[in-house]
C-alpha positions as CSV (number, residue, x, y, z in Angstrom):
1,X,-7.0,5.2,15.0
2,X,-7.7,2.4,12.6
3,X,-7.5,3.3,8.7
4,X,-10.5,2.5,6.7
5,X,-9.2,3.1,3.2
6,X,-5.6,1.5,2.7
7,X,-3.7,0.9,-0.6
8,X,-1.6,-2.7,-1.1
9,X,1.0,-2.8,-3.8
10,X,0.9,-6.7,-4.5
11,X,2.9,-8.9,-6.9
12,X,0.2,-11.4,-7.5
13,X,-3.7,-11.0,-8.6
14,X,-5.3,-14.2,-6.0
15,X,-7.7,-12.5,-3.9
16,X,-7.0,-12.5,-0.4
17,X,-3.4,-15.3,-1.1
18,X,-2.2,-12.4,-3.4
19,X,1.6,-11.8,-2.2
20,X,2.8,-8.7,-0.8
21,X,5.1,-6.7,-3.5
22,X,8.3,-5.8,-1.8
23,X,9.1,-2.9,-4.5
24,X,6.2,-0.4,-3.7
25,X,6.9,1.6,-7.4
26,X,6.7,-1.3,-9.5
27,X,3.7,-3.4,-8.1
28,X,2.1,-4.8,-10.7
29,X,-1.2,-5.3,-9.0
30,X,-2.8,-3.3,-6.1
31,X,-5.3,-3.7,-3.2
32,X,-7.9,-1.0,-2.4
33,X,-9.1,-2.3,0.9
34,X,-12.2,-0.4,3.0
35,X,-13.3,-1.6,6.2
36,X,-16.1,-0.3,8.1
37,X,-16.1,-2.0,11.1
38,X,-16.4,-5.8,11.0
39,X,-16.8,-5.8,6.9
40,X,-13.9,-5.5,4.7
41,X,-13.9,-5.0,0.9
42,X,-11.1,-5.5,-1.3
43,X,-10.9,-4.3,-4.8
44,X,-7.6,-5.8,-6.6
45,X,-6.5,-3.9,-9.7
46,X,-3.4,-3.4,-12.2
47,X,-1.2,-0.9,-11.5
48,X,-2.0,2.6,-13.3
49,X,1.7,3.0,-14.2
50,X,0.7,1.5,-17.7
51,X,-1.3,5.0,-17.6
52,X,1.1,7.6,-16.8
53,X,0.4,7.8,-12.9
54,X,2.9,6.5,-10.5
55,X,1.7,4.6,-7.7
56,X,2.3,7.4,-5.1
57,X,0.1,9.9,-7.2
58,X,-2.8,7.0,-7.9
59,X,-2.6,6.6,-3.7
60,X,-3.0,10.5,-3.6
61,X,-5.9,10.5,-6.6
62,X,-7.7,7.5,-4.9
63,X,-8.7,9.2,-1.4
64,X,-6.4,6.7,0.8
65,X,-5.5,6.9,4.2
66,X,-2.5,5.0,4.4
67,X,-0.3,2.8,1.8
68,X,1.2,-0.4,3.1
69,X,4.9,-1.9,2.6
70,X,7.0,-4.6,2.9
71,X,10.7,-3.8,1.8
72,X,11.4,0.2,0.5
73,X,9.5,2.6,-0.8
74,X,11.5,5.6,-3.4
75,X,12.3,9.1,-1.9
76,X,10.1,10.7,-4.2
77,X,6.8,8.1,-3.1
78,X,7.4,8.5,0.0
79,X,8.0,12.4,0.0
80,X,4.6,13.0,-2.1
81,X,2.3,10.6,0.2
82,X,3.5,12.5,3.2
83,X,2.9,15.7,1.7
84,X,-0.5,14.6,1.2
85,X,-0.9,13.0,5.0
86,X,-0.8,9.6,3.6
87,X,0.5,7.1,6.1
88,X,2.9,4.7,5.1
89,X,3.2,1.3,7.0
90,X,4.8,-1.3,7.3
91,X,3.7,-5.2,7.3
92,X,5.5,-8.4,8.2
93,X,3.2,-10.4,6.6
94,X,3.8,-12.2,3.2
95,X,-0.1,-11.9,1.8
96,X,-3.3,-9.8,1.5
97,X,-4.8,-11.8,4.1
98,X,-2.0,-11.2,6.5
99,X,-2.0,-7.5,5.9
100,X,-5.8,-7.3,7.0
101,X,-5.4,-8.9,10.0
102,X,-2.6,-6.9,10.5
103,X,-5.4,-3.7,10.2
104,X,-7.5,-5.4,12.3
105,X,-5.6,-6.2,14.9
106,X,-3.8,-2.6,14.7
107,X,-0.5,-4.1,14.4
108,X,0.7,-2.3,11.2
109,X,4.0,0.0,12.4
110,X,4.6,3.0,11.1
111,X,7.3,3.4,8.2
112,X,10.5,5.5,10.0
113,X,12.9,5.8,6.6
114,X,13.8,8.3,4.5
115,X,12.6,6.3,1.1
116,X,15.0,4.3,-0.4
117,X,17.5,6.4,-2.7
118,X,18.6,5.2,-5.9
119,X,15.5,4.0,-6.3
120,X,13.7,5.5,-9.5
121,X,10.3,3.8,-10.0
């Protein structure tokens, strides 16, 4: 089954060009992406770690299905979006746009690893 609600964690703010962040925890920008069958609505804000929250608990506290990555997501992420039954995938593509067709297209894998350790963010 297709997600509908899916967090990005991106290292640029340009719209559907905005490249994919390859360090999940310290994304400065992130994608909240809806699609309802043939419509798709992106929503591109700062991270909340400015705010306290780390990006696995703003994924939790915003209602998402499934977070996307490309590179390694922390332990700790990783361990709190699974005990919440948040997906984490995985994307080849370098931007937004690929990511969504990606979705689309259902060709998002599933993330296999344990989380990166060592990494703290």
């Amino acid at each position: 089954m297709r997600p509908t609600k899916v967090l990005v964690p991106l290292e640029t703010r340009e719209g559907l060009r905005s490249r994919i962040s390859e360090h999940f925890g310290r994304a400065p920008y992130l994608a909240l992406i809806e699609l309802r069958d043939r419509d798709v609505k992106v929503e591109i804000v700062e991270s909340p770690r400015a705010l306290g929250y780390t990006l696995g608990q703003y994924a939790v506290a915003s209602g998402v299905e499934c977070v996307v990555i490309k590179g390694g997501i922390g332990v700790k992420a990783l361990r709190l979006l699974r005990e919440h039954g948040v997906r984490v995938l995985e994307t080849s593509g370098l931007i937004l746009e690929d990511v969504i067709e990606e979705l689309k297209s259902g060709k998002l894998r599933e993330y296999t690893g344990e989380g990166c350790p060592g990494r703290h963010w």
